[in-house]
PQR file with spaces between the fields and no chain letter, atoms N, CA, C, O and H, PARSE charges and radii, in Angstrom:
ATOM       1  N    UNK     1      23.756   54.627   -1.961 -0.4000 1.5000
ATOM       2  CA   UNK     1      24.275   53.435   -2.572 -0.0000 2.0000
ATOM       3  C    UNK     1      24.400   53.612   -4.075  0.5500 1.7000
ATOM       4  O    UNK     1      23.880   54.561   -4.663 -0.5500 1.4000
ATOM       5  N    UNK     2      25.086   52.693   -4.656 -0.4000 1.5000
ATOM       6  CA   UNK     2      24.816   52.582   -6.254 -0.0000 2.0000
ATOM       7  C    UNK     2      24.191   51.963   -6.638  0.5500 1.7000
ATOM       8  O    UNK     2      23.788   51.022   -5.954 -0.5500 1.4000
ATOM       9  H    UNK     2      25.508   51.922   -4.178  0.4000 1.0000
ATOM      10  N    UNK     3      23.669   52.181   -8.229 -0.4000 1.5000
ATOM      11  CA   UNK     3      22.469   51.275   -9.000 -0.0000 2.0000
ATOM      12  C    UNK     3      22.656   51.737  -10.141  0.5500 1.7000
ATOM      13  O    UNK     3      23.159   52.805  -10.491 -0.5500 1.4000
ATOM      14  H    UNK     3      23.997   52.945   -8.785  0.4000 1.0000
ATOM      15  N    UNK     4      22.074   50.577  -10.941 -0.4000 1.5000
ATOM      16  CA   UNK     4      22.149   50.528  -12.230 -0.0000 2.0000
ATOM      17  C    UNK     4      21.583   52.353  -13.142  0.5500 1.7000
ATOM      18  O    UNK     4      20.519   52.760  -12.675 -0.5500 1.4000
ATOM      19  H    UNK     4      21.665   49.709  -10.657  0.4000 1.0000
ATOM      20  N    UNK     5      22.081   53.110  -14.047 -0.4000 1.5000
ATOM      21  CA   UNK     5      21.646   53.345  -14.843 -0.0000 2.0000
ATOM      22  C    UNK     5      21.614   53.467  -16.004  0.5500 1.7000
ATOM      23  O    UNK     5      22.804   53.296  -16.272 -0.5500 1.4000
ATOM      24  H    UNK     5      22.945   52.779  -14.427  0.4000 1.0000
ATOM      25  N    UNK     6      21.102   53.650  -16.967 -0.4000 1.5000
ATOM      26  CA   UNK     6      20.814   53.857  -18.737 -0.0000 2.0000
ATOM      27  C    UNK     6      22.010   54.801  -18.926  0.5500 1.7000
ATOM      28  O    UNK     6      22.134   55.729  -18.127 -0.5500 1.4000
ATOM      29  H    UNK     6      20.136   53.788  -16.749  0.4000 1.0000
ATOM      30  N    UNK     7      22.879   54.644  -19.895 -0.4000 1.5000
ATOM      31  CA   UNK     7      23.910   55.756  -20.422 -0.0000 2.0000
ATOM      32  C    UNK     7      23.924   55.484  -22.097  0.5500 1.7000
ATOM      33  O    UNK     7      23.722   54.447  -22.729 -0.5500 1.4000
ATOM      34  H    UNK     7      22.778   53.890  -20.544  0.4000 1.0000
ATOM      35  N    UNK     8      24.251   56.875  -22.549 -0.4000 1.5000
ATOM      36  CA   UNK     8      24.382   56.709  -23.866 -0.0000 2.0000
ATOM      37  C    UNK     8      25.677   57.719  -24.028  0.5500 1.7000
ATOM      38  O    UNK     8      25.845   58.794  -23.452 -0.5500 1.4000
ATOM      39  H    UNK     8      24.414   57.718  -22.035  0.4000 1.0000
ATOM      40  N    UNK     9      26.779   56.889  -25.232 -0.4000 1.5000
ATOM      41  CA   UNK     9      27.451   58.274  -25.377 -0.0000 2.0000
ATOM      42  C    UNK     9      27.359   58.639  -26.526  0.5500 1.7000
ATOM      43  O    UNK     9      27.033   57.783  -27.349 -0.5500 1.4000
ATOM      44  H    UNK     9      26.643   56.016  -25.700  0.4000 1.0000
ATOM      45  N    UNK    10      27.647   60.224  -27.053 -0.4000 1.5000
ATOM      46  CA   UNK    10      27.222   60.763  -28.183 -0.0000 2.0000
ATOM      47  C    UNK    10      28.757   60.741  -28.689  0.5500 1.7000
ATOM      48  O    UNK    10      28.761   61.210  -29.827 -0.5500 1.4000
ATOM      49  H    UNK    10      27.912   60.920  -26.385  0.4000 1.0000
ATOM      50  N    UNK    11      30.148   60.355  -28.260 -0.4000 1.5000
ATOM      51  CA   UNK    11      31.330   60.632  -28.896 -0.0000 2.0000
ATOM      52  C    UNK    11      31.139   60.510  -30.204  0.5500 1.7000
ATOM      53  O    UNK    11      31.437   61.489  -30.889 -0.5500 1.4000
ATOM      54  H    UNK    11      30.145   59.974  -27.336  0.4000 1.0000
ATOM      55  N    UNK    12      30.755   59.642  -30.684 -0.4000 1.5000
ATOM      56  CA   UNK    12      31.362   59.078  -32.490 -0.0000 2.0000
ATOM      57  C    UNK    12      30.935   60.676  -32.830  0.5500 1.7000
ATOM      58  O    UNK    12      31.815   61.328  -33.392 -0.5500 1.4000
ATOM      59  H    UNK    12      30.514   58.848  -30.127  0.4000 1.0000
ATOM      60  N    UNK    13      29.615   61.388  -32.530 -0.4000 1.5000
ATOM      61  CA   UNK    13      29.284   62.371  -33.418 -0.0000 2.0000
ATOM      62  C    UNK    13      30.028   63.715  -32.651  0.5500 1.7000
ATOM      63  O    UNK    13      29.630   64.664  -33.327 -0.5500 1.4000
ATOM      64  H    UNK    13      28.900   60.858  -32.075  0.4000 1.0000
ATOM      65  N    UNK    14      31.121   64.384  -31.317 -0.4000 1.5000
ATOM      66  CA   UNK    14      31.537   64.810  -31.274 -0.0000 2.0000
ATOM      67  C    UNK    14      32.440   64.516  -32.171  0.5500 1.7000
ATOM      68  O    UNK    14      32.289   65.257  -33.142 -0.5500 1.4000
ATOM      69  H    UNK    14      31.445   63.613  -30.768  0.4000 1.0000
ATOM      70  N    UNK    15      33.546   63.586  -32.343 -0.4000 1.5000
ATOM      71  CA   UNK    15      34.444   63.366  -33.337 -0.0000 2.0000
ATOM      72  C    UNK    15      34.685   62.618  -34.409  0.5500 1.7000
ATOM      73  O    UNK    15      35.669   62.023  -34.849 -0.5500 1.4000
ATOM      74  H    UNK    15      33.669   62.984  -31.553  0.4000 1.0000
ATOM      75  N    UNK    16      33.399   62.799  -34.789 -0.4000 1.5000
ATOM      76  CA   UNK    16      33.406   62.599  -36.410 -0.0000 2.0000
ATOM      77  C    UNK    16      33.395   64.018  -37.155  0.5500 1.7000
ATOM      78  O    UNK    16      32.528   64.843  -36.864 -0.5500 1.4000
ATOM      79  H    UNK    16      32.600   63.282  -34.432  0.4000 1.0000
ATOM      80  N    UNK    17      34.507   64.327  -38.255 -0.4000 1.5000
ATOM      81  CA   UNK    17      34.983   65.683  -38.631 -0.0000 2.0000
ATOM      82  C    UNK    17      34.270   66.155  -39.682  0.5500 1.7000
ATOM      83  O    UNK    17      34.654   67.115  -40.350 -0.5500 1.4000
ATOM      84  H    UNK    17      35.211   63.657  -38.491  0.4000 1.0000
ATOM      85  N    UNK    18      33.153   65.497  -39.909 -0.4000 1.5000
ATOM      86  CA   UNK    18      31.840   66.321  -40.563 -0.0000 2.0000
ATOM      87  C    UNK    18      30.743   67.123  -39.498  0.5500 1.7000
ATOM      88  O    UNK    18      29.860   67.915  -39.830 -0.5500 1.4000
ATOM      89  H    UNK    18      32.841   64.717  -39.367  0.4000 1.0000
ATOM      90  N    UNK    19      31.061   66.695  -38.231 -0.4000 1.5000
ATOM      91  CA   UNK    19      30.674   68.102  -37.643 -0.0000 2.0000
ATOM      92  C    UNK    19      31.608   68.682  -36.951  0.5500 1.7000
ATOM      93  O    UNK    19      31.256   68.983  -35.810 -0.5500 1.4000
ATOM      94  H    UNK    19      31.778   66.051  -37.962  0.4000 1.0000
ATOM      95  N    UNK    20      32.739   68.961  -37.255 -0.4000 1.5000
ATOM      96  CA   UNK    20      33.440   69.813  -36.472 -0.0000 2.0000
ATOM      97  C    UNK    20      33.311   71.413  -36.696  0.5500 1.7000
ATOM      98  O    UNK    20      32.492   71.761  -37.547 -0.5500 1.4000
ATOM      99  H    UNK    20      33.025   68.716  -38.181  0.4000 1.0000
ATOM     100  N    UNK    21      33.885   72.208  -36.161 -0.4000 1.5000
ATOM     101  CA   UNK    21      33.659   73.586  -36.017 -0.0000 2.0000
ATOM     102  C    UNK    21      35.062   73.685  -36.504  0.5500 1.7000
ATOM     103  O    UNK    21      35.828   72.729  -36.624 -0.5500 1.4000
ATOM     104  H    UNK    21      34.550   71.926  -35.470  0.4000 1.0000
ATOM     105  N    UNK    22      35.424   75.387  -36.872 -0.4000 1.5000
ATOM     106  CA   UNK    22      36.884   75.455  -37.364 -0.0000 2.0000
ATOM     107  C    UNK    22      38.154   75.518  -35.993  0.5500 1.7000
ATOM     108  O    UNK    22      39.321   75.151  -36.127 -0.5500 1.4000
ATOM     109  H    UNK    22      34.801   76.164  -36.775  0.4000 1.0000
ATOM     110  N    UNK    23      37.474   76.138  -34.586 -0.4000 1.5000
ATOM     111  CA   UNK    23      38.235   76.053  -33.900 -0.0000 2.0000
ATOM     112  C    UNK    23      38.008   75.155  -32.511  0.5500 1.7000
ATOM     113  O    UNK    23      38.564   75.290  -31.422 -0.5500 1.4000
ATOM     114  H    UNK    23      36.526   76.437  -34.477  0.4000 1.0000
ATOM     115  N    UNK    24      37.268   74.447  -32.817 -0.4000 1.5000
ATOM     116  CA   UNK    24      36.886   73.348  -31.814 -0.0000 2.0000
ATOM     117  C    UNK    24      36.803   73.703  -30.196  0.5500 1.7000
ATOM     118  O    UNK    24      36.606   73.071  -29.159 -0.5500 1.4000
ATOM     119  H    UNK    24      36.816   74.337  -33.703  0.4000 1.0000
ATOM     120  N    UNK    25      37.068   75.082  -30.579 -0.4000 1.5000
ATOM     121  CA   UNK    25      36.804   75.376  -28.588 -0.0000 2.0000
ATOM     122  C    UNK    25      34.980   75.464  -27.898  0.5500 1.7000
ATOM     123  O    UNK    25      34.546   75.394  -26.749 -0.5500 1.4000
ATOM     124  H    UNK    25      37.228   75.596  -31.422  0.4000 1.0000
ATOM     125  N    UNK    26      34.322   75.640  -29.206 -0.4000 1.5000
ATOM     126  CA   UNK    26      32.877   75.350  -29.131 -0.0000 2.0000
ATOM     127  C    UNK    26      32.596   73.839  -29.874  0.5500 1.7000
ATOM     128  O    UNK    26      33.395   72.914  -30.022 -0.5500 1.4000
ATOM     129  H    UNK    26      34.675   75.697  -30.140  0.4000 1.0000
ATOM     130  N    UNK    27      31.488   73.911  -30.192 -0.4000 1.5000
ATOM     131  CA   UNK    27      30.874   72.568  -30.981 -0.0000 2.0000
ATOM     132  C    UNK    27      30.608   71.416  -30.390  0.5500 1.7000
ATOM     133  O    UNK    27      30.150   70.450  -31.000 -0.5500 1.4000
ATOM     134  H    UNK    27      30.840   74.663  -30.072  0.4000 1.0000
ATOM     135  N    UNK    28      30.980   71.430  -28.652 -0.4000 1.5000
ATOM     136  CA   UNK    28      30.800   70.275  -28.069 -0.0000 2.0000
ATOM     137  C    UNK    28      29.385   70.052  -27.256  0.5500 1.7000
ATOM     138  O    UNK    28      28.758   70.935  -26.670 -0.5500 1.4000
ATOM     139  H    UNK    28      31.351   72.215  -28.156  0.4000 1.0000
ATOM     140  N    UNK    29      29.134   69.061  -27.331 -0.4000 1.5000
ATOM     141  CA   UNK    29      27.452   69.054  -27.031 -0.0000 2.0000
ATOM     142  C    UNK    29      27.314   69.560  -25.554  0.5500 1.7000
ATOM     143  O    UNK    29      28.072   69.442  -24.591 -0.5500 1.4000
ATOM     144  H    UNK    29      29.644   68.344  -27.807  0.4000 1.0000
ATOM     145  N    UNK    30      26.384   70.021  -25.663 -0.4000 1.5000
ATOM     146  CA   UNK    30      25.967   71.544  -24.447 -0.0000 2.0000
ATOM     147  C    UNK    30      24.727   71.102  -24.043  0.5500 1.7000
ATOM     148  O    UNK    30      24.385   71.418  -22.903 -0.5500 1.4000
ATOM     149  H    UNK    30      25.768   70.118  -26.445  0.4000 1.0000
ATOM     150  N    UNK    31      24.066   70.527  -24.630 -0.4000 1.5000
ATOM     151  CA   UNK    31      22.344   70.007  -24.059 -0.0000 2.0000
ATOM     152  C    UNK    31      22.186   68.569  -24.545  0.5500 1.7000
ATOM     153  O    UNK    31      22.788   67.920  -25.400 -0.5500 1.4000
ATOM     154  H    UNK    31      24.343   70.271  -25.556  0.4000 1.0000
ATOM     155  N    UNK    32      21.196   68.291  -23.733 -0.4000 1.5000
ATOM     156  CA   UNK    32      20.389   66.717  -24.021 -0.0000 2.0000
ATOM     157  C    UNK    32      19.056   67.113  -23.146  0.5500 1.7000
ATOM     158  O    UNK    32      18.740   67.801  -22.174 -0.5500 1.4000
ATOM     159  H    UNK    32      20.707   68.819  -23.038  0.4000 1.0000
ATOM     160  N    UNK    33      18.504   66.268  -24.081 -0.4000 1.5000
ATOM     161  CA   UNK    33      17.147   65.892  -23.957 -0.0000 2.0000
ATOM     162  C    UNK    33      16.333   64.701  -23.798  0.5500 1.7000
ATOM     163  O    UNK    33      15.547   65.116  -24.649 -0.5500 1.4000
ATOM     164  H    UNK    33      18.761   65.710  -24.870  0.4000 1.0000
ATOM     165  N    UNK    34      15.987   63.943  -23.570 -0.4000 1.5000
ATOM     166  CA   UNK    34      15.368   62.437  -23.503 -0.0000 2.0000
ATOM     167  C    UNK    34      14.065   62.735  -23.056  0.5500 1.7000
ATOM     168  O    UNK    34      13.676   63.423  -22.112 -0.5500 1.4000
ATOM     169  H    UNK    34      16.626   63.606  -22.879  0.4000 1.0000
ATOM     170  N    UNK    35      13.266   61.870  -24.196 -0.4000 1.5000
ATOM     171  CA   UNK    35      11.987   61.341  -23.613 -0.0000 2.0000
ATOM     172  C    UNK    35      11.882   59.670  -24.286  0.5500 1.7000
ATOM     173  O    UNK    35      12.687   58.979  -24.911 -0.5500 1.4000
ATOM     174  H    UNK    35      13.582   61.311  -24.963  0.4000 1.0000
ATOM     175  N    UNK    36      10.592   59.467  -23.845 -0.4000 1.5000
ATOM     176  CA   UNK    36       9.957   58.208  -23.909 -0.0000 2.0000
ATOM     177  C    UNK    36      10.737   57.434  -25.334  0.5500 1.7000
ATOM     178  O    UNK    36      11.198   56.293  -25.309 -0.5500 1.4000
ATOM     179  H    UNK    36       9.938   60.029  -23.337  0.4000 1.0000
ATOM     180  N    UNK    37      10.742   57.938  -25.993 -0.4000 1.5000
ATOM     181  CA   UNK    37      11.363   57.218  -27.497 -0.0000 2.0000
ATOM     182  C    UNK    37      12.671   58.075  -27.856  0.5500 1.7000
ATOM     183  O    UNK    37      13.644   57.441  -28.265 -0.5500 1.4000
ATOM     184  H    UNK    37      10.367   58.865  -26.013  0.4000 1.0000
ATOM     185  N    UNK    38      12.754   59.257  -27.753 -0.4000 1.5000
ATOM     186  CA   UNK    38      13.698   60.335  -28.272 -0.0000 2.0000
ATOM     187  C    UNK    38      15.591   60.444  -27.822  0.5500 1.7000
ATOM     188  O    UNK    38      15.797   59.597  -26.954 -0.5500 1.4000
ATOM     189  H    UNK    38      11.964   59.772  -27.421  0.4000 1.0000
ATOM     190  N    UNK    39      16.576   61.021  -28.085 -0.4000 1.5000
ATOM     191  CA   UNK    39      16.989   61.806  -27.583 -0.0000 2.0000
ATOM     192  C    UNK    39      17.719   62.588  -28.427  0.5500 1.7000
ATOM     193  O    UNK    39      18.173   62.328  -29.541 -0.5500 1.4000
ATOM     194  H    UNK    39      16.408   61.710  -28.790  0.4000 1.0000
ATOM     195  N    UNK    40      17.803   63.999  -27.481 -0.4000 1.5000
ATOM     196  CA   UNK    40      18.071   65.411  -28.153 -0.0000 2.0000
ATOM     197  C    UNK    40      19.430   65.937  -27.838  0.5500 1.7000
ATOM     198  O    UNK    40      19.723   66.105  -26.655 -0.5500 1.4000
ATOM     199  H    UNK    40      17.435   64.210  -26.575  0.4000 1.0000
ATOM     200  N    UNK    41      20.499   66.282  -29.012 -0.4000 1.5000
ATOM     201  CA   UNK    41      21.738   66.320  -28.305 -0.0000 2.0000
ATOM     202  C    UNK    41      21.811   68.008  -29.029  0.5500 1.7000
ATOM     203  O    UNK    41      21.248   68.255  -30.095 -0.5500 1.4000
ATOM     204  H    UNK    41      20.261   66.145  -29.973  0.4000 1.0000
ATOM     205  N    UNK    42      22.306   68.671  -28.534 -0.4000 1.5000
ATOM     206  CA   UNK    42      22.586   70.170  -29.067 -0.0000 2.0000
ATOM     207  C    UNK    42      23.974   70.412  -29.180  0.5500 1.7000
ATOM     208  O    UNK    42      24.546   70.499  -28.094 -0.5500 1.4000
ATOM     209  H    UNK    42      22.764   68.470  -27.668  0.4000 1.0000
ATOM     210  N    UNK    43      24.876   70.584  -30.468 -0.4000 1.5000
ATOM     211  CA   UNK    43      25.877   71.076  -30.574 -0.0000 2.0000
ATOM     212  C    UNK    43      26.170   72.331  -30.168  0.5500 1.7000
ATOM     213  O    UNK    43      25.681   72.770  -31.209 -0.5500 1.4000
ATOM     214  H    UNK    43      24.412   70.513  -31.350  0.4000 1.0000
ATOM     215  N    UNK    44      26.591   73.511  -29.495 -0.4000 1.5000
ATOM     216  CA   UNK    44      26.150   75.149  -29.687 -0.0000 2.0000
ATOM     217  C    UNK    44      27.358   75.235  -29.882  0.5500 1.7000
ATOM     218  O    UNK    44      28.150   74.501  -29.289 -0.5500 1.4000
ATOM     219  H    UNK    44      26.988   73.154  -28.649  0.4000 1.0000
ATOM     220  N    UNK    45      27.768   76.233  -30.833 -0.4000 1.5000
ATOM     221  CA   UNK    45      28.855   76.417  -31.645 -0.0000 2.0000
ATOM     222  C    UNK    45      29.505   78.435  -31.403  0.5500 1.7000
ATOM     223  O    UNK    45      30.377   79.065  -32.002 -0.5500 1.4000
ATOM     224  H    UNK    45      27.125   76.829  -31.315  0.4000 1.0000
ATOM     225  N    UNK    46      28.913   78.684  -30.695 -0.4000 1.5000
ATOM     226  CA   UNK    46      29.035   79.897  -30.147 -0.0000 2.0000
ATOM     227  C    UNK    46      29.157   80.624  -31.871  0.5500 1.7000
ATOM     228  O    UNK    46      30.164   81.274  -32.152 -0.5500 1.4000
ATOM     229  H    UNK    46      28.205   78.173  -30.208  0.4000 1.0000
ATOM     230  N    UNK    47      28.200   80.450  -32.766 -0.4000 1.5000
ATOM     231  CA   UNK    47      28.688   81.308  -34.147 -0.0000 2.0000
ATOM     232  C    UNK    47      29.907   80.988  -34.678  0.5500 1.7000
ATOM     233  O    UNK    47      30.437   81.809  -35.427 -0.5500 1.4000
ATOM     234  H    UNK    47      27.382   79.922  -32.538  0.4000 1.0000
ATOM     235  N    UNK    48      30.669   79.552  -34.341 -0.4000 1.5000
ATOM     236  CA   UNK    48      31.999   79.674  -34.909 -0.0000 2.0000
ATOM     237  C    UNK    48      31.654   78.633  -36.620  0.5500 1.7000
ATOM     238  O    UNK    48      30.899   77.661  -36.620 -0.5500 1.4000
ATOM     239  H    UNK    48      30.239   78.885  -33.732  0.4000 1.0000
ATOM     240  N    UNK    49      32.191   78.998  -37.552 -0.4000 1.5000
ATOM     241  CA   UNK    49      31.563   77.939  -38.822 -0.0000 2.0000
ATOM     242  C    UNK    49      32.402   76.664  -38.765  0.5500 1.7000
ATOM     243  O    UNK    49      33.403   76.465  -38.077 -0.5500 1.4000
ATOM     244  H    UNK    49      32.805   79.787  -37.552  0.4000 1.0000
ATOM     245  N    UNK    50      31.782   75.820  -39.642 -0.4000 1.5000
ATOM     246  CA   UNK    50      31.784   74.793  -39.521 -0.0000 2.0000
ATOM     247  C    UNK    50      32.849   74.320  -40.691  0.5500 1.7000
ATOM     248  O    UNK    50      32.597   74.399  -41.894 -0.5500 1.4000
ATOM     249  H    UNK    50      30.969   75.981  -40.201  0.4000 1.0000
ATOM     250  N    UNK    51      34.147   73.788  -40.106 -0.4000 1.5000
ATOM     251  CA   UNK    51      35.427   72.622  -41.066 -0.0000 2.0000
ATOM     252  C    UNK    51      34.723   72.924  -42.338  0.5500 1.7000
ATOM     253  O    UNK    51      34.898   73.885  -43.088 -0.5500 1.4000
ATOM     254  H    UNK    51      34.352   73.723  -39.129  0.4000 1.0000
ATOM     255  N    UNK    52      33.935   71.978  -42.440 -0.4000 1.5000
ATOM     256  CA   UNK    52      33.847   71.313  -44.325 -0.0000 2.0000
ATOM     257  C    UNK    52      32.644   72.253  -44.978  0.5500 1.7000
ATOM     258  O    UNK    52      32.440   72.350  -46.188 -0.5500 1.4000
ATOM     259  H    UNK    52      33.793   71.198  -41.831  0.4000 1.0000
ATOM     260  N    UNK    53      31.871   72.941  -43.915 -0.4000 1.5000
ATOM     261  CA   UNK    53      30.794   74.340  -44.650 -0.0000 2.0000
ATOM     262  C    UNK    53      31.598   75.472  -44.429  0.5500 1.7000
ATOM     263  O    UNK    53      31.239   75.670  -43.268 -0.5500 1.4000
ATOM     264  H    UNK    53      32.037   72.862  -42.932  0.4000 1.0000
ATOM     265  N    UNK    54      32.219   76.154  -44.599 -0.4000 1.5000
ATOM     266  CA   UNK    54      32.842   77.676  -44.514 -0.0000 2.0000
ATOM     267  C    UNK    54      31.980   78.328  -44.534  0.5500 1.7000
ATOM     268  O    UNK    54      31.492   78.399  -45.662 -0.5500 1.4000
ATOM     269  H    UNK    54      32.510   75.994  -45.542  0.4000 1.0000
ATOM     270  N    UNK    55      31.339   79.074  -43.578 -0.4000 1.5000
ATOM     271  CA   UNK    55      30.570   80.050  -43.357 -0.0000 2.0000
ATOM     272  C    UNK    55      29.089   79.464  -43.024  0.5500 1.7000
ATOM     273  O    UNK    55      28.189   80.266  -42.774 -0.5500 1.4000
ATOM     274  H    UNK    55      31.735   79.017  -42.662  0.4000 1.0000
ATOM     275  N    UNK    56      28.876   78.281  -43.022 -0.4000 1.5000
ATOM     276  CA   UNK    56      27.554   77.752  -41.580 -0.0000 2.0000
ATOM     277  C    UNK    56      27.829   78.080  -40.412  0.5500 1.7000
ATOM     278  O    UNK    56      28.503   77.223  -39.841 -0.5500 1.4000
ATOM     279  H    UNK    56      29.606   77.630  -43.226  0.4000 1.0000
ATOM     280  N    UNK    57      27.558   79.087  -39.728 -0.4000 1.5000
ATOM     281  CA   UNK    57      27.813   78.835  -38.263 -0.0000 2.0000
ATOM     282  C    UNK    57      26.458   78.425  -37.877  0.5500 1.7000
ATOM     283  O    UNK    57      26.160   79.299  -37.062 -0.5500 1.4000
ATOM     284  H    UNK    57      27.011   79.783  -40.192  0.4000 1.0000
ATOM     285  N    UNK    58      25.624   77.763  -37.948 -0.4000 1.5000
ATOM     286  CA   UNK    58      24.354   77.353  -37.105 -0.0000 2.0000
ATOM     287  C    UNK    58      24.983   76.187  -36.154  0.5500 1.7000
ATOM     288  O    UNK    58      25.964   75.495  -36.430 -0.5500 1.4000
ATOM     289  H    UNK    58      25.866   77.053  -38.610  0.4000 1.0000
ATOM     290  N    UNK    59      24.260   76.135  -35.073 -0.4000 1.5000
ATOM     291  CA   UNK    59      24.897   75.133  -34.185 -0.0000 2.0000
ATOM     292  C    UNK    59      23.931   73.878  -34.707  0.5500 1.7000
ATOM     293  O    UNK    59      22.935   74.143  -35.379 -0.5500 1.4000
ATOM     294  H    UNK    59      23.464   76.697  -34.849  0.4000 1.0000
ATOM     295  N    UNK    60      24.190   72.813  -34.447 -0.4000 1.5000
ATOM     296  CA   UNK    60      23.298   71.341  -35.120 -0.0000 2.0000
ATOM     297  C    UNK    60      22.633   70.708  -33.682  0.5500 1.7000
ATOM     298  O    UNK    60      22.840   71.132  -32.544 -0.5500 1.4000
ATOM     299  H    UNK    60      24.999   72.597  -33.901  0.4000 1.0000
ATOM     300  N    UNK    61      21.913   69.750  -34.020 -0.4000 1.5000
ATOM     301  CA   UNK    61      20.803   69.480  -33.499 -0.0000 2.0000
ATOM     302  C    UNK    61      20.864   68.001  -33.892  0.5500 1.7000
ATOM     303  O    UNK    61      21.083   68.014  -35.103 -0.5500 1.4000
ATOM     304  H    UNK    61      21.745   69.406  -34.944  0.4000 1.0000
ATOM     305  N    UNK    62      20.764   66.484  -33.391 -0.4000 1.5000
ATOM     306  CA   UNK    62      20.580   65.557  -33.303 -0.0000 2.0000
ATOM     307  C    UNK    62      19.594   65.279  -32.584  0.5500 1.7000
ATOM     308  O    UNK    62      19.392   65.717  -31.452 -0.5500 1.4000
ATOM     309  H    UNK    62      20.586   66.473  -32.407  0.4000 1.0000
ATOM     310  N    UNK    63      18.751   64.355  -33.339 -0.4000 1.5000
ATOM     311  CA   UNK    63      17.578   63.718  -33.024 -0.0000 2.0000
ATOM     312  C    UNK    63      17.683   62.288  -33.364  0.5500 1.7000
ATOM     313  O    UNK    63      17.637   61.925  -34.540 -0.5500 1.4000
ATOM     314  H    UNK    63      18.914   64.000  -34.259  0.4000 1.0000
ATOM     315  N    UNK    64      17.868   61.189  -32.064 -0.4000 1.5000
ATOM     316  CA   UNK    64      18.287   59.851  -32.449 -0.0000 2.0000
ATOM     317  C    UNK    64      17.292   59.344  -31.328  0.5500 1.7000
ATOM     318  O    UNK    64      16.976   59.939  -30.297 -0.5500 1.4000
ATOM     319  H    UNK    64      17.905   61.484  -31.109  0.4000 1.0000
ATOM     320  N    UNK    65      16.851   58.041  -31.793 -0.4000 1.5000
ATOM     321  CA   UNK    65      15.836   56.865  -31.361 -0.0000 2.0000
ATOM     322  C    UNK    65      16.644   56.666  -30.383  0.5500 1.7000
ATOM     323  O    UNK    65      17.840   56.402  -30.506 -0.5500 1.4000
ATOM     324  H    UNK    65      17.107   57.557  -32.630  0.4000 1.0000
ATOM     325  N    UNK    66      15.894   56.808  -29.111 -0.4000 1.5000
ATOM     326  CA   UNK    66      16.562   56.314  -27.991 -0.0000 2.0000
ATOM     327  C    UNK    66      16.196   54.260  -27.856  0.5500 1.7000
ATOM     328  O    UNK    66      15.073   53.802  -27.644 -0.5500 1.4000
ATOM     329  H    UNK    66      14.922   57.022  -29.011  0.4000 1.0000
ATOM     330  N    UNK    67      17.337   53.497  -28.029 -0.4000 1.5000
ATOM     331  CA   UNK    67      17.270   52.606  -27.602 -0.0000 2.0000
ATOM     332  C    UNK    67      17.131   51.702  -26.952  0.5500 1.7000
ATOM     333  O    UNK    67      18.224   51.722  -26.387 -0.5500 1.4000
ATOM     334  H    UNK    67      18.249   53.869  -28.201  0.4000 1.0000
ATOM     335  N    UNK    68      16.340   50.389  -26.321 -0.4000 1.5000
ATOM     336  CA   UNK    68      16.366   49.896  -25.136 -0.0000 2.0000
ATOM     337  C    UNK    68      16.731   48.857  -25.095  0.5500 1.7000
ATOM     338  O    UNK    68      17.340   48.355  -26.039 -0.5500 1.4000
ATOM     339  H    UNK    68      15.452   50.373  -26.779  0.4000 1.0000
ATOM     340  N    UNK    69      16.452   48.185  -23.921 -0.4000 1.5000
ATOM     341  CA   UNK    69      16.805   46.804  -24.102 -0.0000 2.0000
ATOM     342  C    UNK    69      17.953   46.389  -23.227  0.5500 1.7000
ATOM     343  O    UNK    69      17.434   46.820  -22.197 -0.5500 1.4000
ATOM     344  H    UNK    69      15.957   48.593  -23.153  0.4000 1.0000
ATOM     345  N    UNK    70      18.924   45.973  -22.873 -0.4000 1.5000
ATOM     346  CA   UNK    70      20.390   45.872  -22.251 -0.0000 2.0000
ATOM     347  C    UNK    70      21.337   46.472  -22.933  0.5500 1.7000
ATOM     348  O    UNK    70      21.222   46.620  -24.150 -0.5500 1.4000
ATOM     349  H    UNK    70      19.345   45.623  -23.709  0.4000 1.0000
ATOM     350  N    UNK    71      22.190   46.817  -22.393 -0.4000 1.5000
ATOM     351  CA   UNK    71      23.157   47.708  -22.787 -0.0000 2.0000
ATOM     352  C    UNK    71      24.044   47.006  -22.260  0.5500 1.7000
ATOM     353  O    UNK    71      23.884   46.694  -21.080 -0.5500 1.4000
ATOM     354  H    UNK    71      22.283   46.698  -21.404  0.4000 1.0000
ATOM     355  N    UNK    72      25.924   46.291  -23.389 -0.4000 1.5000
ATOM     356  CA   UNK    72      26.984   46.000  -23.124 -0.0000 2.0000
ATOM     357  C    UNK    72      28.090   46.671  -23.205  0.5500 1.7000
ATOM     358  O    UNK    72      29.152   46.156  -22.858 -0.5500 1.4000
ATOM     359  H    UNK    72      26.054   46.545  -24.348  0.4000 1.0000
């Protein structure tokens, strides 16, 4: 059957163009994580650098307060 669950989406920070990558075929979030308060989103960027840093290739890492309560 179906039932309710918790969703979150991470879009705004896929396409917001302060983290983009230069060729966008990487940079899209590849992991999550959730716990009790947390959640963990992993950009992996396969080494490609980053739009507005030329020559960062580190992949980024978000760490945001998981929210509760009802969701509209």
């Amino acid at each position: 059957g179906f039932g309710e669950e918790e969703c979150w989406s991470y879009a705004e920070i896929e396409n917001d163009p302060r983290f983009h990558y230069e060729t966008m075929e990487f940079g899209r979030g590849e992991g999550l994580a959730v716990d009790d308060g947390t959640i963990y989103v992993i950009l992996d960027n396969n080494l490609d650098q980053r739009t507005i840093r030329p020559g960062d290739r580190r992949p980024l890492l978000f760490v945001m307060e998981r929210l509760t309560g009802p969701r509209r």
